[in-house]
C-alpha beads as a LAMMPS data file, in Angstrom:
LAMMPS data file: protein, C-alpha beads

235 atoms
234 bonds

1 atom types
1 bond types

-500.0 500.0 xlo xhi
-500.0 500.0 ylo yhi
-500.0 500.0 zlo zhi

Masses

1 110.0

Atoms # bond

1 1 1 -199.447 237.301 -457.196
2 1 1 -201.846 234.598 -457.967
3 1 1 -204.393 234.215 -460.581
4 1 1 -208.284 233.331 -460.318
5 1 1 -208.466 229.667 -462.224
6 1 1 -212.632 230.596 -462.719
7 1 1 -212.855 229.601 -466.497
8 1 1 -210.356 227.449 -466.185
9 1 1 -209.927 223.490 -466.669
10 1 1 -207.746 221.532 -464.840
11 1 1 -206.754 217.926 -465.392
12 1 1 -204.644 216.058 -462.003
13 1 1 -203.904 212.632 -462.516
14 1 1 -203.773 210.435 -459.519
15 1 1 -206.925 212.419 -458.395
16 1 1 -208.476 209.702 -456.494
17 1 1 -205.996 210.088 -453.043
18 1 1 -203.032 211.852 -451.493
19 1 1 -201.329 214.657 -453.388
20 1 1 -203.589 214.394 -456.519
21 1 1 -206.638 214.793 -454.277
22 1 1 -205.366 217.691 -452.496
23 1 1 -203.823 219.357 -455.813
24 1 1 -207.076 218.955 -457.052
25 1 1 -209.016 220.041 -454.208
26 1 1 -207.338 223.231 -454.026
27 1 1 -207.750 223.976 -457.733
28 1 1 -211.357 223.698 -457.470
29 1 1 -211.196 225.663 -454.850
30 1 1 -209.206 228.541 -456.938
31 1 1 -212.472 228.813 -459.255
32 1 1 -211.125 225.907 -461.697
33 1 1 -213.168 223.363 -463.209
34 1 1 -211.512 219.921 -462.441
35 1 1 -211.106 216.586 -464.480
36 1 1 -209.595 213.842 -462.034
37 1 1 -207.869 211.192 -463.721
38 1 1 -207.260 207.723 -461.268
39 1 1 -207.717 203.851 -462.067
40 1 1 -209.471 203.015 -458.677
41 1 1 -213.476 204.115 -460.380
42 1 1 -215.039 204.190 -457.056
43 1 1 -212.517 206.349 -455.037
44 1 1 -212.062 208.710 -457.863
45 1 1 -216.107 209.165 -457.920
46 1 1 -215.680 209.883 -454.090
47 1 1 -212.897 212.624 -454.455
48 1 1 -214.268 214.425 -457.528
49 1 1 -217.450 214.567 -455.864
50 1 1 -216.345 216.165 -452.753
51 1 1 -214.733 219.085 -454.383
52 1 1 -217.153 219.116 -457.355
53 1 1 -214.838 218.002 -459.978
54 1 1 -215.447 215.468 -462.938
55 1 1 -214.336 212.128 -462.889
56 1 1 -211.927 210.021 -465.635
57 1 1 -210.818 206.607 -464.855
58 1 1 -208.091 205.432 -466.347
59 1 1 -204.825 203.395 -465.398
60 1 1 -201.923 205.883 -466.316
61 1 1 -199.901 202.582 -466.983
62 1 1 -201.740 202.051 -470.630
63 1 1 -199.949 205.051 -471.688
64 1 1 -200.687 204.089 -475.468
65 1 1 -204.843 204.707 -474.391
66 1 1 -204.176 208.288 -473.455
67 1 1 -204.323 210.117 -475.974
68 1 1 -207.835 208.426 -477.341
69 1 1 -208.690 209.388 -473.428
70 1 1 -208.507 212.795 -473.257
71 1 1 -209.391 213.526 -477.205
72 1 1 -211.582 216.501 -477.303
73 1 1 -210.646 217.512 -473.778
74 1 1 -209.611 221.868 -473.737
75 1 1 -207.282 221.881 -470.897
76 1 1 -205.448 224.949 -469.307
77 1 1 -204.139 223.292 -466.492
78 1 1 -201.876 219.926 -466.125
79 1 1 -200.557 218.899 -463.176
80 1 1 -199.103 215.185 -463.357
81 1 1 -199.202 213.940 -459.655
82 1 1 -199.647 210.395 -460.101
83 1 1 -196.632 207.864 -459.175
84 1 1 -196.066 204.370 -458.487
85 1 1 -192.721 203.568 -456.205
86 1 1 -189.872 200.721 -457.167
87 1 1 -189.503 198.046 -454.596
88 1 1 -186.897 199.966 -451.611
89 1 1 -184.454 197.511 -452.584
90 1 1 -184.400 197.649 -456.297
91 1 1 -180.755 199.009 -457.202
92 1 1 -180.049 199.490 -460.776
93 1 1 -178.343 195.623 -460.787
94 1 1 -181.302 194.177 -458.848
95 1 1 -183.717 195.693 -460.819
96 1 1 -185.940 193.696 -463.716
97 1 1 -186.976 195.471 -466.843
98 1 1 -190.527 194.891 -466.256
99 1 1 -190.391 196.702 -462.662
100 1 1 -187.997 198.889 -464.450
101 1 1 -190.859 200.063 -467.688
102 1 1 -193.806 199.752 -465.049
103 1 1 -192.455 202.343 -462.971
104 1 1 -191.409 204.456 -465.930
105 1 1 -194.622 203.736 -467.518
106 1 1 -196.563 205.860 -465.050
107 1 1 -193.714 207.997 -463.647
108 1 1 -192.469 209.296 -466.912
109 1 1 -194.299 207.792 -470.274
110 1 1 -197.654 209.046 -468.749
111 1 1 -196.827 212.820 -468.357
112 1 1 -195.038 212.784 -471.744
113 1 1 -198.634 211.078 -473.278
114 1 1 -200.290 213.828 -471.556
115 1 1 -198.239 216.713 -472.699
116 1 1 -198.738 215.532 -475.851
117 1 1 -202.339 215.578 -476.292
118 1 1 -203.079 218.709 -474.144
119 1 1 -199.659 221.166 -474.139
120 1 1 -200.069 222.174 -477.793
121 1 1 -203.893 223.070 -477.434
122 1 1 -202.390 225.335 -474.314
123 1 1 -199.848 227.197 -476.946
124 1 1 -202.614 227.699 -479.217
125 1 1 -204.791 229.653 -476.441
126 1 1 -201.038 231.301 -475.424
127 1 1 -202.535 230.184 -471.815
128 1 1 -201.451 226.862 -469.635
129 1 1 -200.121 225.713 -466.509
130 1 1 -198.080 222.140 -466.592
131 1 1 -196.929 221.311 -463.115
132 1 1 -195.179 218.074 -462.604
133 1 1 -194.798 216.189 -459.279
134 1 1 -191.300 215.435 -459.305
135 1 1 -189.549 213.678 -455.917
136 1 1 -186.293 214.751 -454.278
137 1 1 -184.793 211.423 -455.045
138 1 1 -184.882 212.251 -458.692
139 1 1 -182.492 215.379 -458.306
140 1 1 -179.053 215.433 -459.599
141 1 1 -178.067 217.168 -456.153
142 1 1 -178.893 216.818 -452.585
143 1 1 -180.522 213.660 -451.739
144 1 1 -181.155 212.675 -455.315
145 1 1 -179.387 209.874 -457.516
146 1 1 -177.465 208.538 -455.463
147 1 1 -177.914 204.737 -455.347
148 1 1 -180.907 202.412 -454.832
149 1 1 -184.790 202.746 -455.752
150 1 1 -183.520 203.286 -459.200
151 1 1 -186.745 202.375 -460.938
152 1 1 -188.008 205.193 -459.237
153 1 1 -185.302 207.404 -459.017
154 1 1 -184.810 207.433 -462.711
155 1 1 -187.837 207.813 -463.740
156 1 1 -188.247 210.964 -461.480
157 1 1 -184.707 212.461 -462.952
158 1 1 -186.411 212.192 -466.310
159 1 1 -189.504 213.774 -465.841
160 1 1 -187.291 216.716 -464.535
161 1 1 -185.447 216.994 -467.628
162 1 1 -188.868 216.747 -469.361
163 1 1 -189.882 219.647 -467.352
164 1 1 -186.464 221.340 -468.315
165 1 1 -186.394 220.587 -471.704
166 1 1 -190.442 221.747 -472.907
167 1 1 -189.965 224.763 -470.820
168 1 1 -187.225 226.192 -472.989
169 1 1 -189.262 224.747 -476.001
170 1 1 -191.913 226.827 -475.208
171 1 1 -189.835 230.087 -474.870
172 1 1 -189.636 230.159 -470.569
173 1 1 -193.015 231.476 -470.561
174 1 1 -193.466 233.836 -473.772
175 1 1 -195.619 231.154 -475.038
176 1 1 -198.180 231.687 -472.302
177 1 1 -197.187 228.448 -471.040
178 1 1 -195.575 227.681 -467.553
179 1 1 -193.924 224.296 -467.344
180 1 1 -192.514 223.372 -464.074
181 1 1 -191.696 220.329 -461.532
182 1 1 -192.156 220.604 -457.485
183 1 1 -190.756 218.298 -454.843
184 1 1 -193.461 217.684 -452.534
185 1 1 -191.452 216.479 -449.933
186 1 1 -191.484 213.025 -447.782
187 1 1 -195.696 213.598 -446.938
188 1 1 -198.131 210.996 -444.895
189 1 1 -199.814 209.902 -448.249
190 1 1 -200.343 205.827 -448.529
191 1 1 -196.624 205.800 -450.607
192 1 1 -195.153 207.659 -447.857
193 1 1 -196.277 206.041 -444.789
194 1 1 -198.178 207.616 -441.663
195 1 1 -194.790 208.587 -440.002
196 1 1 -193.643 210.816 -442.736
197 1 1 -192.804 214.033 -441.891
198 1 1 -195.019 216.534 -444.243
199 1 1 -198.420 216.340 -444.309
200 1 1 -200.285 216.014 -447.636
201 1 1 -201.734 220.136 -447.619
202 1 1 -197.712 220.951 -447.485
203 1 1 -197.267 218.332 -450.068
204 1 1 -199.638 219.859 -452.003
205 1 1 -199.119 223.869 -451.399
206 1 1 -196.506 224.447 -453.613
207 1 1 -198.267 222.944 -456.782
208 1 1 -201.507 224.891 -456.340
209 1 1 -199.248 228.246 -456.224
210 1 1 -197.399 227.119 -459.373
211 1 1 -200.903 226.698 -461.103
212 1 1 -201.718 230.062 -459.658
213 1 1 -198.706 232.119 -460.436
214 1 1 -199.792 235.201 -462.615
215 1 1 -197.498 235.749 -465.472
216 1 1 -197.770 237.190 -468.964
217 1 1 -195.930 236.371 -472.491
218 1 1 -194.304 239.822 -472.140
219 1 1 -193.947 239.345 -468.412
220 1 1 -193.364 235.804 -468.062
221 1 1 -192.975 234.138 -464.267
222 1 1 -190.118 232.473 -463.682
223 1 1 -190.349 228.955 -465.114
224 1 1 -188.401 225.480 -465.725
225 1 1 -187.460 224.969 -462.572
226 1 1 -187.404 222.716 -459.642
227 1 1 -189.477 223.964 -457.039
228 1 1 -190.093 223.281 -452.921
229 1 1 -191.877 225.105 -450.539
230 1 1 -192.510 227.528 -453.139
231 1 1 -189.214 228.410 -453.449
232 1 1 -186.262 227.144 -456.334
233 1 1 -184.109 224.131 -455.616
234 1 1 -181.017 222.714 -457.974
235 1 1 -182.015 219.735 -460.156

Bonds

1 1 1 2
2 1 2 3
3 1 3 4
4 1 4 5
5 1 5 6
6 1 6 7
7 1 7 8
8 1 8 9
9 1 9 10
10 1 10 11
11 1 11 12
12 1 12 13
13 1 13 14
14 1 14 15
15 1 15 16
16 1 16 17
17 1 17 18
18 1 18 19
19 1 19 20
20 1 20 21
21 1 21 22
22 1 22 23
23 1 23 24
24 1 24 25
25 1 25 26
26 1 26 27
27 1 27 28
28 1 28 29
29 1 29 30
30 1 30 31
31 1 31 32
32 1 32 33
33 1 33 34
34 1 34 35
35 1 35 36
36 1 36 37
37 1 37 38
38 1 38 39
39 1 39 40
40 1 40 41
41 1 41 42
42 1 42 43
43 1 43 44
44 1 44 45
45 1 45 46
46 1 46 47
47 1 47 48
48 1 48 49
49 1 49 50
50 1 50 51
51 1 51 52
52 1 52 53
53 1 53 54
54 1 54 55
55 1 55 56
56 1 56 57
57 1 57 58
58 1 58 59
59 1 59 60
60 1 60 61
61 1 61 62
62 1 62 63
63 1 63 64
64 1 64 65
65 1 65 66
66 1 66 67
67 1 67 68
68 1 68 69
69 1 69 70
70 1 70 71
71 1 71 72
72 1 72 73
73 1 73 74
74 1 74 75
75 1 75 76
76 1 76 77
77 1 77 78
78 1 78 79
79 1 79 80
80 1 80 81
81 1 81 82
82 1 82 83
83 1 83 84
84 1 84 85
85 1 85 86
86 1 86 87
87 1 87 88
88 1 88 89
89 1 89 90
90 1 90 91
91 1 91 92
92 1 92 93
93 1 93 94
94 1 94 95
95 1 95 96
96 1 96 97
97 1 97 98
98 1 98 99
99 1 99 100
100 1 100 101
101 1 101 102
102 1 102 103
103 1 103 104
104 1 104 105
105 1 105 106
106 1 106 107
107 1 107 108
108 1 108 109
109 1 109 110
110 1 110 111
111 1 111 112
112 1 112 113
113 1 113 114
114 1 114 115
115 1 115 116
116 1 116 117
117 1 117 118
118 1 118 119
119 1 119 120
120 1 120 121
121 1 121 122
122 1 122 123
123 1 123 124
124 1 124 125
125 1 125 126
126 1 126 127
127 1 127 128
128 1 128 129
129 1 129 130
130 1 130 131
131 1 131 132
132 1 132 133
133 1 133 134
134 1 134 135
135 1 135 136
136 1 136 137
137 1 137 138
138 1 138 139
139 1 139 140
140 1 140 141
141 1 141 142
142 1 142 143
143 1 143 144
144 1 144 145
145 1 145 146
146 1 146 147
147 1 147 148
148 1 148 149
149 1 149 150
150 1 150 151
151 1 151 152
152 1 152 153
153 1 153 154
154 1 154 155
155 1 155 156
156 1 156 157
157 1 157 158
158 1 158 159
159 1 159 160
160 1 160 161
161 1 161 162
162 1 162 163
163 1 163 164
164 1 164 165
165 1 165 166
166 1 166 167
167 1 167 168
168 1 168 169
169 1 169 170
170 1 170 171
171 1 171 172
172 1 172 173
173 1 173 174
174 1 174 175
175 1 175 176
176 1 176 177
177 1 177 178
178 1 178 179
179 1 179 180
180 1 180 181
181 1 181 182
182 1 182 183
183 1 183 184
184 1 184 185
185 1 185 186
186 1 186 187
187 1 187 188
188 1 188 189
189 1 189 190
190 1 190 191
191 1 191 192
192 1 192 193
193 1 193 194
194 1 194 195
195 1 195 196
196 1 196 197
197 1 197 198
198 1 198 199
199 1 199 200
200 1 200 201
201 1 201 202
202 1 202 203
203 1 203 204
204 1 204 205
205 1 205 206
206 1 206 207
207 1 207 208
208 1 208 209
209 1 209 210
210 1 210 211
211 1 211 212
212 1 212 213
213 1 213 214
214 1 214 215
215 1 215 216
216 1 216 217
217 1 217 218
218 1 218 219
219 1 219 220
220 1 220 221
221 1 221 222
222 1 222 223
223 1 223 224
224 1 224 225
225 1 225 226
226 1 226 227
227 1 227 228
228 1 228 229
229 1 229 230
230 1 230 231
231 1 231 232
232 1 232 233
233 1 233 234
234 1 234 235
């Protein structure tokens, strides 16, 4: 079953393009009112208008400006879908700690500053819906950490356990919060390339039906989890 977001406020970072545009897109559409969050001012105007949404600009990589950000905001729905990639050939050795913290910066550091500010407000309203964008590559099985793009990789791996680890902090559910992380899969946004596979609506589907899911404190969905194509994968 899925649940009618009208009342609702959403906040999708990397809002402005791709994944966070369509996310977004498709929450509005749901009934939700949307905040976008992107650096680029001008393309983040353009999206939010074309679904109706509300524009905030800010670079997720001045994670300690967050919080002063959003202050004030009432939020029932997160969804973290904004990423930056490592260089392809940046292996753990290879790798310099200033690529290494400005991929973790917005991978990771970002959705933690966000959870921060707007998860407990959710607990308090024993309502919320935290989705994060996570990445196959960042799994502990499959195609995940297994050498190369470590930046990247790592940063992704985290943000699972993240989504892991506040899930079971907030009681799987019995909180009123969902917290949970979706591979989107390899889609034709600009950081994967016009010959990728998935388009971005696939990309997109199964983070919309996470923000959707009907569930209850006494009846909790299924949560803290790994999810693609709406259905569970291993970390």
């Amino acid at each position: 079953m899925t649940d009618d977001l009208s009342g609702r406020t959403a906040l999708v970072t990397g809002a402005s393009r791709g994944l966070g545009r369509a996310i977004a897109a498709g929450l509005a559409g749901a009934g939700a009112t949307v905040i976008g969050v992107a650096r680029d001012g001008g393309a983040l105007e353009a999206a939010t208008a074309s679904f109706g949404g509300r524009a905030l600009v800010h670079d997720l990589a001045d994670v300690d400006g967050i919080a002063a950000r959003v202050d004030g905001l009432e939020v029932d729905v997160l969804v973290n879908a904004a990423a930056v990639m490592s260089a392809p050939r940046s292996k753990t050795l290879d790798a310099s700690l200033s690529a290494w913290r400005d991929v973790r910066a917005v991978d990771l550091d970002a959705p933690f500053a966000l959870i921060s500010a707007l998860v407990p407000g959710m607990a308090r309203r024993r309502w919320g819906r935290v989705v994060n964008l996570s990445a196959c590559l960042g799994r502990m099985t499959g195609p995940g950490s297994a050498g190369g793009l470590a930046p990247y990789r790592v940063a992704k791996a985290g943000l699972n356990s993240l989504t892991r680890n506040l899930a079971h902090e907030l009681a799987l559910g019995r909180r009123g919060v969902l917290v949970d992380a979706t591979c989107p899969g390899h889609c034709r946004t600009d950081m994967g390339g016009p010959d990728a596979p998935r388009s971005i609506e696939e990309g997109a589907d199964t983070a919309i039906w996470l923000c959707r899911r009907a569930s209850t404190p006494s009846d909790p969905a299924p949560t803290g989890r790994l999810w693609e194509d709406r259905a569970e994968v291993p970390w």
